[in-house]
C-alpha positions, 0 to 999 in steps of 0.5 A: 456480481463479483465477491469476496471468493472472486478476490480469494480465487484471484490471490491464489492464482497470483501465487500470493501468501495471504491469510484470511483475517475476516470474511472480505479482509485479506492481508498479502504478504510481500516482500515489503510490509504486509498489503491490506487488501479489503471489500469496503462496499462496492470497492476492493481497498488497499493499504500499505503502511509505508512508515511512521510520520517523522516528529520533525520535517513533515513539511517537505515530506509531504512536498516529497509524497504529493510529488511521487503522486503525480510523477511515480504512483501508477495505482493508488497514492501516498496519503496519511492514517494518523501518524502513518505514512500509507499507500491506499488504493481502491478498486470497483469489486463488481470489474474486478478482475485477475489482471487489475489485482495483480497491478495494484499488488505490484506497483504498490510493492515496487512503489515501496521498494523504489521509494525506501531510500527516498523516504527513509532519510525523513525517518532517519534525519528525526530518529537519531540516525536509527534506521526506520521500518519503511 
């Protein structure tokens, strides 16, 4: 049965700049926003907050999010946490493997790096124009 020092073991041979924030909950620094990466029972679950919810717009926001869900999210999905727009994923711990992590840690970064600028005009559009953190 794969554990929490098989996924440690995994981030470290991938070369990842992570921190231990408890026992089972990582968070992988990328080149983007942080990747939260924790053992939630049988599954490794990921999540990447992409950007705050807009104030006004939601509506084809969130046309937009379930479209990238079905034509561009290889691993995982756009969803909501509150007022937050986020990726979340999960994996099986117990099949976990090397190969497996490394995709889920890729697509979510490139999903976030693809999609900044299509996203990024919800968050401008009710911010005044201001750029937003996506």
């Amino acid at each position: 049965m794969k554990s929490a020092e098989d996924v440690e073991s995994y981030l470290m041979k991938m070369g990842v700049a992570h921190e231990t924030l408890n026992p089972g909950f990582w968070v992988v620094k990328t080149d983007g926003p942080p990747l939260a990466v924790s053992i939630a029972g049988p599954v490794v679950a990921f999540r990447l907050k992409v950007m705050d919810l807009p104030r006004t717009g939601r509506e084809e926001l969130y046309k937009t999010l379930l479209s990238l869900n079905t034509t561009e999210m290889v691993h995982g999905a756009f969803g909501l946490e509150g007022e937050q727009v986020v990726i979340a994923h999960a994996l099986e711990l117990e099949n976990l493997d090397l190969n497996e992590l490394q995709a889920v840690v890729d697509d979510m970064s490139m999903a976030v790096a693809k999609h900044q600028p299509i996203l990024a005009r919800f968050a401008n559009a009710t911010n005044g124009g201001a750029a937003a953190r996506v």
